[in-house]
Kinemage of the C-alpha trace (Angstrom):
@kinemage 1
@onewidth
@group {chain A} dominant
@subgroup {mainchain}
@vectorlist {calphas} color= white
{ca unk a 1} P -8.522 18.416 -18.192
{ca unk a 2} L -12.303 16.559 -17.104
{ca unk a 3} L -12.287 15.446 -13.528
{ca unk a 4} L -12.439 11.559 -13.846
{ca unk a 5} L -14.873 9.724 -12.948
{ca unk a 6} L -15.043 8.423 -9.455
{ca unk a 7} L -14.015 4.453 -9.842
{ca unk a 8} L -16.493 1.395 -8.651
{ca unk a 9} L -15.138 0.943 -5.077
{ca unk a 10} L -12.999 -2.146 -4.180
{ca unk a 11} L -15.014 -4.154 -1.761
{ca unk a 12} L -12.842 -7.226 -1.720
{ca unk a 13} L -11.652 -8.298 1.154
{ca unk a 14} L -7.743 -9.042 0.072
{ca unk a 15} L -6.720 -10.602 3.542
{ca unk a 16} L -6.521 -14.316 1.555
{ca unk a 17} L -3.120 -13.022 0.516
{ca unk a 18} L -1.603 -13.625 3.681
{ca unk a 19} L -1.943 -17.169 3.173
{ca unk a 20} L -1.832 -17.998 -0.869
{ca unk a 21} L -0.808 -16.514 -3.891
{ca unk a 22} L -2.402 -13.450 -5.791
{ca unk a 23} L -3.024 -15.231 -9.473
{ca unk a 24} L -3.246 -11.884 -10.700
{ca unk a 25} L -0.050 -9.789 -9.602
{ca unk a 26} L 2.057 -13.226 -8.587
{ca unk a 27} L 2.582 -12.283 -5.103
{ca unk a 28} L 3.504 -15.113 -3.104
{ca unk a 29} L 3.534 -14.856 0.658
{ca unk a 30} L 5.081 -17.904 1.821
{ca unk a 31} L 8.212 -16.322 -0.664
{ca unk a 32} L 8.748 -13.796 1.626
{ca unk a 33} L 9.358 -12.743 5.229
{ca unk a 34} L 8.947 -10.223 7.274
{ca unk a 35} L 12.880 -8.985 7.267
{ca unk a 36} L 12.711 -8.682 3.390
{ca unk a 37} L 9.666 -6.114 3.937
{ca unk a 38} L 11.609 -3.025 4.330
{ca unk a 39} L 13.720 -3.783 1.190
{ca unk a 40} L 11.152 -4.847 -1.055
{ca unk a 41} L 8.843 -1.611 0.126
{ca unk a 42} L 12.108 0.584 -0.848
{ca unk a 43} L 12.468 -1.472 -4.301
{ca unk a 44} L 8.888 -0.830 -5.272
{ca unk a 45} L 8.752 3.143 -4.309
{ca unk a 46} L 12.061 2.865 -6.572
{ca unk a 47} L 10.091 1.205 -9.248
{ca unk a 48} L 6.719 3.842 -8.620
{ca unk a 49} L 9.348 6.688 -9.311
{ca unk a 50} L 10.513 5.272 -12.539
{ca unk a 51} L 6.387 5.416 -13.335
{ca unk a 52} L 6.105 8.868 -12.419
{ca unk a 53} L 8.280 9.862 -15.020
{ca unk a 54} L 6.566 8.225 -17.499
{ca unk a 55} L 5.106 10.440 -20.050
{ca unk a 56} L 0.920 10.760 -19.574
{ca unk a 57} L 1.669 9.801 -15.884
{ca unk a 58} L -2.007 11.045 -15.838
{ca unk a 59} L -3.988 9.393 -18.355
{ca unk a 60} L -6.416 6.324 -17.027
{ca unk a 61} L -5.620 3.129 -19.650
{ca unk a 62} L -9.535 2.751 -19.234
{ca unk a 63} L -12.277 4.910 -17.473
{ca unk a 64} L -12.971 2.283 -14.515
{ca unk a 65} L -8.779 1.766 -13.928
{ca unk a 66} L -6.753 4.675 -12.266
{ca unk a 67} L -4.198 6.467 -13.715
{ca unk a 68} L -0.377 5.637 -12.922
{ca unk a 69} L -0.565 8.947 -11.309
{ca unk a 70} L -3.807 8.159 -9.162
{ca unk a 71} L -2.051 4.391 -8.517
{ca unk a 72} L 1.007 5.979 -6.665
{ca unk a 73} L -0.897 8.477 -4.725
{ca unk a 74} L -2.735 5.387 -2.969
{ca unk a 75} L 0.457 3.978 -2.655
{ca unk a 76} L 1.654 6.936 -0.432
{ca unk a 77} L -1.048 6.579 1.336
{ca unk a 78} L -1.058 2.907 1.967
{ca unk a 79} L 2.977 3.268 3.194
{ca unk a 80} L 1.460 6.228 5.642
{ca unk a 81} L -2.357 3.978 6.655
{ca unk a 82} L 0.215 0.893 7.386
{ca unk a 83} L 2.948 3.195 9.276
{ca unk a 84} L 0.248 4.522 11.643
{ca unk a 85} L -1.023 0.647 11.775
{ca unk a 86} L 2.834 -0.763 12.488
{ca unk a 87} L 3.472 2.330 15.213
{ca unk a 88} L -0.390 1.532 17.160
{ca unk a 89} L 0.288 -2.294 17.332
{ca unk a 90} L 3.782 -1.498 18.915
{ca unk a 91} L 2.379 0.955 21.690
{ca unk a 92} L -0.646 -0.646 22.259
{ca unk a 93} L -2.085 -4.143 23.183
{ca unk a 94} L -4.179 -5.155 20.200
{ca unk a 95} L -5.604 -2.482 18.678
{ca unk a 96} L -7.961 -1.883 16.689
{ca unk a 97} L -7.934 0.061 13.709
{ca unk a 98} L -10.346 1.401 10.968
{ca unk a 99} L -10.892 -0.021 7.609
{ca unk a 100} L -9.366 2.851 5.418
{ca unk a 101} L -11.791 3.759 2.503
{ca unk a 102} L -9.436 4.139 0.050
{ca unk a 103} L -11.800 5.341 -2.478
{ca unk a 104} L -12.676 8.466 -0.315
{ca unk a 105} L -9.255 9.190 -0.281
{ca unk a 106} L -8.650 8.938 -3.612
{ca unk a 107} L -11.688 11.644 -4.389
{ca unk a 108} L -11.237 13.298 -1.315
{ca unk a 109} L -6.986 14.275 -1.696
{ca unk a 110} L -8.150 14.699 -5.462
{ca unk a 111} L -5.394 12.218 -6.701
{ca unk a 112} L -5.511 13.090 -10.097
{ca unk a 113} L -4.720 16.743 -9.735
{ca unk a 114} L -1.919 16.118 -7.552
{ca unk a 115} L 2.393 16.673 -8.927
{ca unk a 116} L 3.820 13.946 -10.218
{ca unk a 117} L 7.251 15.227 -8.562
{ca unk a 118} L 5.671 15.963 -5.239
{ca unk a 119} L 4.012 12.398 -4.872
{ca unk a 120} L 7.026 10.829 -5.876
{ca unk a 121} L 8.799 12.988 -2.467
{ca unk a 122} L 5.793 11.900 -0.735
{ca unk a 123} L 5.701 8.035 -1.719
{ca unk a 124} L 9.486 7.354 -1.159
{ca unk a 125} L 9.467 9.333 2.281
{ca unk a 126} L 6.408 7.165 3.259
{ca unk a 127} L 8.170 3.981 2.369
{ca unk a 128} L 11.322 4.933 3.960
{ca unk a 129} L 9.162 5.654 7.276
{ca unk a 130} L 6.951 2.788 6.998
{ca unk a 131} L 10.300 0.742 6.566
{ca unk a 132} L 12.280 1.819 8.915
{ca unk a 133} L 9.231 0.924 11.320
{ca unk a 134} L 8.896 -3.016 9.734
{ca unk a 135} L 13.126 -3.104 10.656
{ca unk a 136} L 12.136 -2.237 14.331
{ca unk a 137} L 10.450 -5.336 14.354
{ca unk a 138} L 11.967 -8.400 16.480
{ca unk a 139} L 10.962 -12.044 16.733
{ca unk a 140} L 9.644 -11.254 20.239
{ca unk a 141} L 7.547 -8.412 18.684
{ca unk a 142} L 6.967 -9.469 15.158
{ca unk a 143} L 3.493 -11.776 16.798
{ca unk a 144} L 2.009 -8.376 18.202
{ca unk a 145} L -1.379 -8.086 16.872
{ca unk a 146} L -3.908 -5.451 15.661
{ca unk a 147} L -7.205 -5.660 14.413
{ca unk a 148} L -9.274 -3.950 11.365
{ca unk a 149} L -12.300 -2.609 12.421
{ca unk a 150} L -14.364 -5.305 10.457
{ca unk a 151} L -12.710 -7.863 12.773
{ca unk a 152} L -9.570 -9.094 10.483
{ca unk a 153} L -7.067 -10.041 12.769
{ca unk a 154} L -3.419 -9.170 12.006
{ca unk a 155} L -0.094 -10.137 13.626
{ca unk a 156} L 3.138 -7.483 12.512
{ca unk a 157} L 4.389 -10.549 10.055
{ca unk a 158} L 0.867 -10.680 8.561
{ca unk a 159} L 0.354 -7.566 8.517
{ca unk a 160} L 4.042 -6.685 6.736
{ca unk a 161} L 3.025 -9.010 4.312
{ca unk a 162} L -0.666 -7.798 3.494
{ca unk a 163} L 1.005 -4.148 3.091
{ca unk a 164} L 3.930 -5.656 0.791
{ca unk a 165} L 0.617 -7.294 -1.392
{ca unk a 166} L -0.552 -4.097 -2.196
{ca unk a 167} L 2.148 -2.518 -2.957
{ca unk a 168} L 3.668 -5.150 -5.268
{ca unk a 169} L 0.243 -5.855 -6.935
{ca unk a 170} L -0.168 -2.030 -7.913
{ca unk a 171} L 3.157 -2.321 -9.690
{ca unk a 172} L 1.750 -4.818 -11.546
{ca unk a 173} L -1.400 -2.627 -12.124
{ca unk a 174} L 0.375 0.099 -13.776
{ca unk a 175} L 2.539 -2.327 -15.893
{ca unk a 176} L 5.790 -1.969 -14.308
């Protein structure tokens, strides 16, 4: 199988979904609160197993788009990035946090070599963490904030909401 082709890296900055709706995927924040997080994280690792079962999991639709494969690797990775994010802005008073390349990580954890099966482990046990974390959340706490290391500023509610973007708007990407 050729190694594919490193992708054009994602510079945009996506934090506008917090406040509108993606025209692309159909995300709407203002649709959603932070309580439905946890649910709607568990729905869409449902939905990303479904995908991984699909036959030519591995095959990109186009040499500049990833693979469904490659798609729910970052996934996995996004529920683990945004865990780690959730657990430092309970312990800590505003912290701040790097901006993940996730285009490293995609060449560096070689997503398109990876099992199907074992990503699919991996992707609902990081939702189920990274859910289980957003249900900790109270009104009291849900305000805590956090910030990126490029100075986007992120309360637990915006921040539950930025994660559920992504994850909703790669279903979308791999047609599901």
């Amino acid at each position: 199988m050729p190694v594919p082709q490193p992708l054009e890296p994602d510079t945009k900055d996506w934090t506008w979904v917090i406040d509108r709706a993606c025209p692309e995927c159909g995300f709407d924040p203002h649709a959603q609160s932070l309580a439905d997080v946890p649910r709607l994280l568990h729905d869409t690792a449902m939905v990303f197993s479904q995908v991984l079962r699909r036959p030519g999991v591995r095959e990109r639709p186009a040499p500049e788009t990833w693979s469904p494969l490659e798609y729910a690797c970052h996934v996995r990775d996004v529920h683990r990035i945004f865990g780690e994010r959730v657990e430092l802005i309970l312990s800590q008073d505003v912290p701040v946090f790097a901006n993940w390349d996730q285009d490293q990580a995609a060449i560096d954890a070689a997503y398109a070599d990876q099992d199907p099966a074992v990503v699919d482990l991996d992707l609902i046990e990081a939702a189920g963490h990274v859910a289980g974390l957003y249900s900790t959340v109270t009104p009291q706490t849900a305000g805590r904030r956090g910030l990126r290391s490029n100075g986007s500023e992120f309360t637990l509610e915006t921040l539950g909401l930025y994660h559920l973007h992504d994850v909703v708007h790669h279903v979308h990407d791999v047609g599901a």
